[in-house]
C-alpha positions as CSV (number, residue, x, y, z in Angstrom):
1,X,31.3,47.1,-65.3
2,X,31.4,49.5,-61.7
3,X,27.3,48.7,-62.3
4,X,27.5,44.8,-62.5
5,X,29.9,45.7,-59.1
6,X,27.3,47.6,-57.2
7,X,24.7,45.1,-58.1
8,X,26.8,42.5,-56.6
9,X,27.8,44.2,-53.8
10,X,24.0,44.7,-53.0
11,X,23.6,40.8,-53.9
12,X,26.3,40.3,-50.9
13,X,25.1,42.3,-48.2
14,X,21.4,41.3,-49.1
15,X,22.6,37.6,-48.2
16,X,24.9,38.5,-45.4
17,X,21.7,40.2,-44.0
18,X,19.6,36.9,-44.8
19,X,22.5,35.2,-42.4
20,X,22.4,37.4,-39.4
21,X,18.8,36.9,-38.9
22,X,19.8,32.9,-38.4
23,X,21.4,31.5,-35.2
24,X,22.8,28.2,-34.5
25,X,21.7,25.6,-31.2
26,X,25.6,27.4,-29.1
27,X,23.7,30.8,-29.6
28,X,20.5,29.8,-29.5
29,X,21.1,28.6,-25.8
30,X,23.6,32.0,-25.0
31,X,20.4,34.0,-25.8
32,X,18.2,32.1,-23.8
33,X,20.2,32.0,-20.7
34,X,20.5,35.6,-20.6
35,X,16.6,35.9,-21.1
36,X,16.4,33.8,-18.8
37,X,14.5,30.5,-19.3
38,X,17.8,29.0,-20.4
39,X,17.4,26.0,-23.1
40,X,20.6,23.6,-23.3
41,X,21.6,22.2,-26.9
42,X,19.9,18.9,-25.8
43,X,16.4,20.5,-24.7
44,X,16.1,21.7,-28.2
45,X,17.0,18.5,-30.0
46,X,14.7,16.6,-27.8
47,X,12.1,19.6,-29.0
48,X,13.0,18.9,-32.4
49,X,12.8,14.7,-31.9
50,X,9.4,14.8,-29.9
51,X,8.1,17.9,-32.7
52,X,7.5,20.5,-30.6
53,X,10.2,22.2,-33.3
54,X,10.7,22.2,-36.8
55,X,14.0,20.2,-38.2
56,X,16.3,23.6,-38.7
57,X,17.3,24.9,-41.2
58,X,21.1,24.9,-43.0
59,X,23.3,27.7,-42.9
60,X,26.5,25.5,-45.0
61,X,26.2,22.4,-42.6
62,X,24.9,24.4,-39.3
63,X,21.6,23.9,-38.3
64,X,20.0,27.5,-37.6
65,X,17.1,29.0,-37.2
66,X,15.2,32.3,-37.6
67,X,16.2,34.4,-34.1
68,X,13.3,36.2,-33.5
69,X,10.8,33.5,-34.5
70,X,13.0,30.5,-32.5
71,X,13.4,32.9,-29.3
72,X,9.7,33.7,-29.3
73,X,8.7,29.7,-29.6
74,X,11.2,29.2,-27.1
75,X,9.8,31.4,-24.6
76,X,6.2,30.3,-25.3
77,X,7.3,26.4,-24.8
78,X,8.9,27.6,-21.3
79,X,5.8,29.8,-20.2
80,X,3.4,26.8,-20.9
81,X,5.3,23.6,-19.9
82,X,7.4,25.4,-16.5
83,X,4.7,28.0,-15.4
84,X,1.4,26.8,-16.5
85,X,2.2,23.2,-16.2
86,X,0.7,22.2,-19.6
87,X,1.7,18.4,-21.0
88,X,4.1,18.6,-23.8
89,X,1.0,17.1,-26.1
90,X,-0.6,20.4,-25.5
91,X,2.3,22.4,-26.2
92,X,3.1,20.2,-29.5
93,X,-0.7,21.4,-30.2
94,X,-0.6,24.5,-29.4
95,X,2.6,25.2,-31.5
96,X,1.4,22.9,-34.6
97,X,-1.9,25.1,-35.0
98,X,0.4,28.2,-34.4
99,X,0.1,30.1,-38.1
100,X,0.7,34.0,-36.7
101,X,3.9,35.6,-35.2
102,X,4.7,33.4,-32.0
103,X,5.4,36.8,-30.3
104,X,1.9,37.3,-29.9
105,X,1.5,34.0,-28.5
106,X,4.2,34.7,-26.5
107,X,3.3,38.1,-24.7
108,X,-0.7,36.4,-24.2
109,X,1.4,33.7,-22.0
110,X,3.2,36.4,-20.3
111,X,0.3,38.3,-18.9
112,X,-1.9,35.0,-18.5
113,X,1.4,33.7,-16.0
114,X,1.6,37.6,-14.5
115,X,-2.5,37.2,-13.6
116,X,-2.3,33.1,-12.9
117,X,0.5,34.5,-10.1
118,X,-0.9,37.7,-8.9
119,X,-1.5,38.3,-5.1
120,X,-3.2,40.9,-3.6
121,X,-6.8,43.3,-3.9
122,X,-8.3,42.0,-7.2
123,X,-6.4,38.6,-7.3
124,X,-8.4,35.7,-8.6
125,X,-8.5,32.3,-6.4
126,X,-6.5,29.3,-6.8
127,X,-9.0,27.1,-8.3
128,X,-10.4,30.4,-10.5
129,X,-6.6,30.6,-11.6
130,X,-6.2,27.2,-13.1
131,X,-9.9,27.6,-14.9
132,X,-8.9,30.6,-16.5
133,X,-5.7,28.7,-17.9
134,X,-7.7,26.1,-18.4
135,X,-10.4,28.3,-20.6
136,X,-7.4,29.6,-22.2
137,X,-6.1,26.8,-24.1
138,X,-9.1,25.4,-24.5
139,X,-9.8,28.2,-26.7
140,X,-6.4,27.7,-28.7
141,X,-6.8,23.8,-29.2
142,X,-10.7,24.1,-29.9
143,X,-11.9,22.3,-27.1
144,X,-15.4,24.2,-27.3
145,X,-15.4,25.0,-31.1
146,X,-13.1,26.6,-33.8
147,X,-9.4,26.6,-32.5
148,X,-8.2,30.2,-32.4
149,X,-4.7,32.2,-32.8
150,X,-3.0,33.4,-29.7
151,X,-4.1,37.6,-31.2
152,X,-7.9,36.6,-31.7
153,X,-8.4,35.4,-27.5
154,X,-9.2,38.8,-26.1
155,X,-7.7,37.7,-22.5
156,X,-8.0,40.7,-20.9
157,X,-11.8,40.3,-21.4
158,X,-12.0,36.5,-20.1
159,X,-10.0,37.5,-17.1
160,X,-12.9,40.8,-16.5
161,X,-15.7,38.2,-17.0
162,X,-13.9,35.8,-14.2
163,X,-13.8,38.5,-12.0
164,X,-17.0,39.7,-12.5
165,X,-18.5,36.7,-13.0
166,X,-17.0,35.4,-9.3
167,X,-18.5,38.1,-7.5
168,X,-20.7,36.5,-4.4
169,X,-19.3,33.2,-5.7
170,X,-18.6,31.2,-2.4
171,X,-16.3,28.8,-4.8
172,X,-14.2,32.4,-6.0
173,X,-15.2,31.3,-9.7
174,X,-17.6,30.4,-12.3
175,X,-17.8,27.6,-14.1
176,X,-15.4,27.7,-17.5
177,X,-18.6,26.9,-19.7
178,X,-20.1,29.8,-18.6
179,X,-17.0,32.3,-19.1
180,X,-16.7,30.8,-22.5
181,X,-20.6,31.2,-23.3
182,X,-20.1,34.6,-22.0
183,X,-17.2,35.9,-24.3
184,X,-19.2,35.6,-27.4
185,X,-17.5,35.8,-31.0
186,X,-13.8,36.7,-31.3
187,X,-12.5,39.3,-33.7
188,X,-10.0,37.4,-36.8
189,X,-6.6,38.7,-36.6
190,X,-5.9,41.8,-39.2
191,X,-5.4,41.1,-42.6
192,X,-2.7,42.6,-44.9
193,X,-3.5,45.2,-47.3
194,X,-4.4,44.4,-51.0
195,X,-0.7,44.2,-53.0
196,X,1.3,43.1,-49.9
197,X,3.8,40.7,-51.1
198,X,3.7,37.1,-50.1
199,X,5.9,35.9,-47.6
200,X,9.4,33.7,-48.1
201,X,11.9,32.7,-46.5
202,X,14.4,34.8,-48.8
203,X,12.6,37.7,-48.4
204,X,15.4,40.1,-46.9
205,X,14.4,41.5,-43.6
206,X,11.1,39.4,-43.4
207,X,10.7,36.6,-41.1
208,X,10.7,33.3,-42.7
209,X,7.4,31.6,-42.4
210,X,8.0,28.0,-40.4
211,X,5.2,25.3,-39.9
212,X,5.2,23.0,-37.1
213,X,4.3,19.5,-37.7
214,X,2.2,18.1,-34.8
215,X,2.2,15.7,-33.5
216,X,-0.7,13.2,-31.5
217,X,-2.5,14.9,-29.2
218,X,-5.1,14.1,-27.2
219,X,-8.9,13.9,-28.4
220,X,-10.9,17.1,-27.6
221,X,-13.4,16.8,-25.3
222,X,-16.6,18.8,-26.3
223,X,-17.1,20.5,-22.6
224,X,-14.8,22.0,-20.1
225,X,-15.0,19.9,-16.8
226,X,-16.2,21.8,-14.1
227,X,-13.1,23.2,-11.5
228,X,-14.6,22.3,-8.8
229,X,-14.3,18.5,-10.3
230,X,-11.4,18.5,-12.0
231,X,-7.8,19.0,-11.2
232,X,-5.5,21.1,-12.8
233,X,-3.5,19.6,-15.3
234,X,-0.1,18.6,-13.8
235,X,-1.5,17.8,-10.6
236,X,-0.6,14.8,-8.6
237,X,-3.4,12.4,-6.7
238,X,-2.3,11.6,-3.5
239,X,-2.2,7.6,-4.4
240,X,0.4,8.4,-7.3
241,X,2.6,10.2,-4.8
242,X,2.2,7.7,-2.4
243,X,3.3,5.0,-5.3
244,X,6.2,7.0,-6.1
245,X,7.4,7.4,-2.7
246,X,7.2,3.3,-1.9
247,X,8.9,2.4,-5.4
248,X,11.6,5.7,-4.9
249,X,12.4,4.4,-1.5
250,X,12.3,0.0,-2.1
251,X,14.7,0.9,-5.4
252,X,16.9,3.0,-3.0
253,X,17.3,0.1,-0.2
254,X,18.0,-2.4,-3.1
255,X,20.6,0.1,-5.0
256,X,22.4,1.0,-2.0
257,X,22.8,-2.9,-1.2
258,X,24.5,-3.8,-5.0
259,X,27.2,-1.2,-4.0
260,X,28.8,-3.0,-1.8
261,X,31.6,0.1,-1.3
262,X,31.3,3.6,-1.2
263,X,33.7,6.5,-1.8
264,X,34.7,8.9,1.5
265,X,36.1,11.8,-1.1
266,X,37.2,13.4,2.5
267,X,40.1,10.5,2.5
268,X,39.3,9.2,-0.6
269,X,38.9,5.5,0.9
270,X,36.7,3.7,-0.1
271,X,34.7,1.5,3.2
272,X,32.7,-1.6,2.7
273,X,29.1,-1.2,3.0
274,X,27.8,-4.4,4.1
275,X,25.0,-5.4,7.0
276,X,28.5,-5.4,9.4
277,X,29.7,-2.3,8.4
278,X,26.3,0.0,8.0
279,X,23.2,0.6,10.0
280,X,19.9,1.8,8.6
281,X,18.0,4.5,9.7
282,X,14.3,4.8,9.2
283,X,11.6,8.0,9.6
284,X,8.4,9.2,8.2
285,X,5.8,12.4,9.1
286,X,3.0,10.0,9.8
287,X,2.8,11.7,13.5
288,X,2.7,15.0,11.9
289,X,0.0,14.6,9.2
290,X,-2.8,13.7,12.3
291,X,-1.4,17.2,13.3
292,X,-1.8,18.6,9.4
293,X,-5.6,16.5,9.2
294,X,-6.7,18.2,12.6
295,X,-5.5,21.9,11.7
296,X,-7.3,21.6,8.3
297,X,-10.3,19.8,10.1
298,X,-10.4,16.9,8.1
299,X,-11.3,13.3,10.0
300,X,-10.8,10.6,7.5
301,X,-8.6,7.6,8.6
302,X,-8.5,6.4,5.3
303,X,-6.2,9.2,4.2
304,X,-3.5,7.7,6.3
305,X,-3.4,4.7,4.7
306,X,-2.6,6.1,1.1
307,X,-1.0,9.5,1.9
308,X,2.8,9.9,1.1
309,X,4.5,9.8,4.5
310,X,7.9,11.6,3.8
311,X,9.7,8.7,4.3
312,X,13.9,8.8,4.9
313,X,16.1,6.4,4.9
314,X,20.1,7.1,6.0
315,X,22.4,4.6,5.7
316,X,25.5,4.9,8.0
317,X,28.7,3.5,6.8
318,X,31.2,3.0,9.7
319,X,34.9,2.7,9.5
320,X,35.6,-1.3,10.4
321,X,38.0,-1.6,13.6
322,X,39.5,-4.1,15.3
323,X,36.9,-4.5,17.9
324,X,33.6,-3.8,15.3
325,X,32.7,-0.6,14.0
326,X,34.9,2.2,14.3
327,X,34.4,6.1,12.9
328,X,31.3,7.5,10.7
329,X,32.5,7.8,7.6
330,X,29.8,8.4,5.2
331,X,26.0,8.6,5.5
332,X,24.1,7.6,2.4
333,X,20.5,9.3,2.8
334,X,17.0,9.1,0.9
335,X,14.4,11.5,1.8
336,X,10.8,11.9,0.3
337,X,9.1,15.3,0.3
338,X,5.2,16.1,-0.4
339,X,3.0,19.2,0.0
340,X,1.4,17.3,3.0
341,X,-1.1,20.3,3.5
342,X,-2.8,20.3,-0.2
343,X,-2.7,16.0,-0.2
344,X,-4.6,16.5,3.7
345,X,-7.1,19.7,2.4
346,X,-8.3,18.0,-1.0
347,X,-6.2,14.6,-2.2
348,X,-3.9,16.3,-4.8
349,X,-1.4,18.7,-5.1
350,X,-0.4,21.0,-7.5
351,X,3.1,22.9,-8.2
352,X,6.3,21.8,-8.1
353,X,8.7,21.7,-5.2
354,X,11.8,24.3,-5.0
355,X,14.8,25.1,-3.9
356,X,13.9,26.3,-0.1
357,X,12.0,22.9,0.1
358,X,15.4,21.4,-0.9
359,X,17.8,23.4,1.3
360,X,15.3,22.7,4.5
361,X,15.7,19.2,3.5
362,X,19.0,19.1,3.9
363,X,18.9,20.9,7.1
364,X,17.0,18.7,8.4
365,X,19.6,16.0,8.5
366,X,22.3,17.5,10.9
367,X,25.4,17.7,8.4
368,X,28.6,16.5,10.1
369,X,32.1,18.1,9.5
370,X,33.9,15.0,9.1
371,X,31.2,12.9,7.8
372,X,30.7,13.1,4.0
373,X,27.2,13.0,2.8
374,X,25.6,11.8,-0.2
375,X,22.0,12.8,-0.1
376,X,18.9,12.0,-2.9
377,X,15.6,13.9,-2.3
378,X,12.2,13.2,-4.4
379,X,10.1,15.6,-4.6
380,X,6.1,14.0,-5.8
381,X,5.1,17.0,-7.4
382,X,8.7,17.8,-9.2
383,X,11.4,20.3,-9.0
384,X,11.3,24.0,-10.3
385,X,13.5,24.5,-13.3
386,X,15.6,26.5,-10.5
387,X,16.4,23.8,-8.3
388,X,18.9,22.3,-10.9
389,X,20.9,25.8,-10.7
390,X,20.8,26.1,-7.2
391,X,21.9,22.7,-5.9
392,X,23.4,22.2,-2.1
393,X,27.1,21.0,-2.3
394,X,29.8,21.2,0.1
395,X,33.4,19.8,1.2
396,X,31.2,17.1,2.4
397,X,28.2,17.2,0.6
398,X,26.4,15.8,-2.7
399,X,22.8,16.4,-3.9
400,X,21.0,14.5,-5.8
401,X,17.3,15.7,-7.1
402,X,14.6,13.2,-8.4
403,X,11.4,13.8,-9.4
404,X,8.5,11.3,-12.1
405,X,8.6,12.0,-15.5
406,X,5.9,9.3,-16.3
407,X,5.4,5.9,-16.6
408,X,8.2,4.4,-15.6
409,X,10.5,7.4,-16.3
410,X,12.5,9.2,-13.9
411,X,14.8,12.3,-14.2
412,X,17.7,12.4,-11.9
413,X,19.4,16.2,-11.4
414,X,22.9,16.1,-9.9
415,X,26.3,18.0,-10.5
416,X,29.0,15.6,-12.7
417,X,31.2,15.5,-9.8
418,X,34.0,12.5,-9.8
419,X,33.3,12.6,-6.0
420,X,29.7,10.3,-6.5
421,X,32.3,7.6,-6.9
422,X,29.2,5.4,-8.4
423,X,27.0,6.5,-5.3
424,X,24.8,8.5,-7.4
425,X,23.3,5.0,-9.0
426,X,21.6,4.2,-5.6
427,X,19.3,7.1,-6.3
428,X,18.4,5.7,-9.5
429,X,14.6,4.1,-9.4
430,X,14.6,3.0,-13.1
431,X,15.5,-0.5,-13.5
432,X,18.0,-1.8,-16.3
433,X,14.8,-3.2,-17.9
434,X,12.8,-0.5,-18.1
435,X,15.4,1.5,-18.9
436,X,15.5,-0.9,-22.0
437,X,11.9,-0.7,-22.5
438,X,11.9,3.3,-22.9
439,X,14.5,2.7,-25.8
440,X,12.3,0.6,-27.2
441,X,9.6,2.6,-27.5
442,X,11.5,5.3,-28.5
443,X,12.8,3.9,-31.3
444,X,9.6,2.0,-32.3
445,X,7.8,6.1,-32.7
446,X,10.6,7.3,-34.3
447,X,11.4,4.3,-36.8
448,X,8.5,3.3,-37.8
449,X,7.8,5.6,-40.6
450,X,9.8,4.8,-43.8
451,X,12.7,7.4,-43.9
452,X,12.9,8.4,-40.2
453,X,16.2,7.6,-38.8
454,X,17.7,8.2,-35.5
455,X,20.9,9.2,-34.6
456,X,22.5,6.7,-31.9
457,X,24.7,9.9,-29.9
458,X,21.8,12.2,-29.8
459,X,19.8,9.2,-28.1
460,X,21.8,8.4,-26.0
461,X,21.8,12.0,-24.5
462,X,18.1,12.9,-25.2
463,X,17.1,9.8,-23.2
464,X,19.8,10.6,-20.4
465,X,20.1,7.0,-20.5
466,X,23.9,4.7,-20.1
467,X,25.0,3.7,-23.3
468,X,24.9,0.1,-22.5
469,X,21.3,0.4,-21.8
470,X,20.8,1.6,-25.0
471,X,23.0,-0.9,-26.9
472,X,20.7,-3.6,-25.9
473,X,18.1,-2.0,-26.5
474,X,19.1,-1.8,-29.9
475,X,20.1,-5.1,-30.4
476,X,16.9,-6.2,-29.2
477,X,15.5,-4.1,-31.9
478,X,17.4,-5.1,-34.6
479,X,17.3,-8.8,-33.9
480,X,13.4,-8.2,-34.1
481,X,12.7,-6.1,-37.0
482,X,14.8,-7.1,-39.9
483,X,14.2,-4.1,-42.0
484,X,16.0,-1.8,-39.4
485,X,20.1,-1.3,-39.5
486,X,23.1,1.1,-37.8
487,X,25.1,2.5,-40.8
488,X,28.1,5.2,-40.5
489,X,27.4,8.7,-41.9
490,X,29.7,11.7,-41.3
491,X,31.1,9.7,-38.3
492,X,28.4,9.3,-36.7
493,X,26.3,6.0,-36.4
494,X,22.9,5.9,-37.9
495,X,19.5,3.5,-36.9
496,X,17.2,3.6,-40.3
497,X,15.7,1.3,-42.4
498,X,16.8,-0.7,-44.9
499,X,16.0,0.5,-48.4
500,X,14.4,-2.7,-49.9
């Protein structure tokens, strides 16, 4: 009998082992933050909706996944989407063709970001730096033959052959065909040793194998452009900025004007905002870039008319007296920022804005004690992942932060203070319709094949969209499809399909 006992007690710690490998989405983003490349609970079940992730696994009713592999992935996503600017179709690619350890896919991105980033004796040049990313995962996704594992790219070899390869270059770099022509054949990864047992996800002590699904991507191209042609990918033309700028700042004027009353939290009155009570303020750099265009000794009047111009707009909202307007009490203000030199030097910019840009913003506008301040601030080329940690705020000031995130898709980064008092809306260039729109297609991907489902919370907060929005979405949805249905299930409701 003690033997059955000792068997079972090996039984138990076996499995309790098996647990302590697994974490849940609370730890999961407690580990990352002190790593730090923090991912929130709703990052990873947008990760998991979009499949860049794997559904989890079940630990009882918790969905968990393997630490070390989850931690690994996690830090790879963050290395290629917030420092090497890849598209989250390459990441979904990259990951989906991912069959090794993701920590060697992981420490490759670190010393391909450390080299992308280095300054000094030996450093490569800007435009050399995005082609050696560039030749990078063009070797993972097979873009000029076999796609490889993150161990079989001998990078410290491609980055010697750049550097070599750039010597008495005037451009700093060669062309990406050539480096790839140049590194010849890569070695395969090891293999395990004859009688090595297979790999399961019981195993104790052994990493559970997990496959990615992928998803779309886009077709390979059978050459690398060249980098003196092509941008880098997550760069911005100078018309595009210009475009957002003009539909960032028309949205703003028209929000601002269906308010009709805004919030002083300094009294906490709130003071009509209509054409007697307000004036409008307007500026723009447009005297400053002929300065920019001379310094970088570039003559070309047609710049000016599709370069973004900074544009600001400040509403002033006055107290109404007896004898017309009385005290400032709030100043509502949009401003527009763009790296003005890289639009002037070569007509598209690359790299997101950060926090200094912000805080010199902000500056800018002559904060007044007694005035309170609500204050929105696009950025062309983005925000750093930083920015949203280090936003402005004061007795008398909000922030808002706003920045593309395609089509007509915008992403709005602000603290949840009761003190917006509805303000923050007027920073909001999405309109209710294509707010409805992006639903739409959501649901349309996600719903069309048979046994998908969606769950209506988790939209609701993936898409960062008002629930409203996405209520009529759905009934637009459901009056049009009549195979689709919302069903209760554990409490929560459910969009699937019938079962016919």
């Amino acid at each position: 009998m003690s033997g059955e006992n000792q068997k079972l007690k090996a039984i138990g710690r076996r499995l309790q082992d098996e647990e302590s490998r697994f974490v849940g989405y609370a730890e999961i983003e407690h580990k990352t933050r002190e790593l730090g490349f923090g991912m929130t609970v709703r990052t990873l079940r947008f990760y998991v909706d979009e499949g860049i992730l794997p559904p989890p696994k079940k630990v009882g009713k918790t969905p968990v996944y393997e630490e070390d592999w989850i931690l690994n992935v996690l830090l790879s996503v963050h290395l290629m989407k917030s420092r090497l600017n890849r598209s989250l179709a390459d990441v979904r690619a990259v990951l989906g063709r991912l069959s090794e350890d993701p920590a060697n896919l992981a420490d490759k991105l670190s010393v391909l970001y450390e080299e992308s980033t280095r300054e000094g004796e030996g450093a490569l040049a800007p435009v050399a730096r995005a082609a050696l990313v560039d030749a990078f995962f063009d070797l993972l996704l097979g873009r000029t033959g076999p796609p490889r594992q993150a161990s079989q790219v001998a990078l410290a070899e491609l980055i010697d052959l750049f550097r070599s390869s750039s010597k008495g270059d005037p451009a700093g770099f060669p062309t990406a065909q050539a480096v790839l022509k140049s590194q010849g054949p890569l070695e395969p990864p090891p293999t395990p040793a004859t009688g090595t047992p297979a790999v399961t996800p019981g195993a104790g002590g052994v990493p559970p194998t997990i496959v990615i699904k992928a998803g779309p991507t886009e077709p390979a191209s059978s050459t690398l452009p060249e980098p003196t042609l092509a941008m880098p990918p997550g760069a911005v033309t100078v018309e595009r900025a210009r475009a957002l700028e003009e539909t960032f700042i028309g949205r703003f004027e028209s929000g601002f004007e269906r308010l009709g009353r805004v919030l002083c939290p300094l009294d906490g009155k709130g003071y009509k905002a209509g054409p007697r009570e307000r004036s409008l303020l307007k500026r723009d750099r447009a005297g400053e870039i002929v300065d920019v265009m001379k310094r970088h000794r570039v003559f070309d009047r047609t710049l000016l008319d599709i370069i973004p111009l900074d544009e600001a707009r400040e509403f002033q909202v006055f107290q109404r007296g007896l004898f017309g307007r009385g005290d400032l009490k709030v100043v509502v203000s949009a401003l527009c920022l763009s790296p003005l030199d890289q639009f002037v030097k070569r007509r598209w910019a690359y790299g997101p804005l950060g926090p200094l840009d912000v805080e010199r913003a902000v500056e800018g506008l002559g904060i007044k004690a007694d005035v309170f301040h609500y204050v929105g601030v696009l950025s062309t080329t983005g925000w750093v992942p930083e920015c949203r940690d280090r936003l402005p705020t004061g007795r008398n000031l909000l922030v808002c932060l706003i920045e593309s995130a395609g089509a007509t898709a915008w992403r709005r980064h602000l603290l949840a203070d009761p003190r917006w008092g509805g303000v923050e809306r007027a920073f909001d260039p999405e309109t209710d319709r294509e707010k409805v729109e992006r639903v739409r297609d959501h649901l349309r991907v996600h719903l069309k094949p048979k046994g998908e489902f969606v769950i209506l919370e988790n939209l609701i907060e993936d898409l960062d969209l008002p629930a409203e929005c996405v209520r009529a979405a759905l009934d637009e949805v459901l009056g049009e499809d009549g195979e689709l249905a919302v069903v209760v299930s554990g409490g929560r409701e459910i969009v699937k399909r019938r079962r016919l």
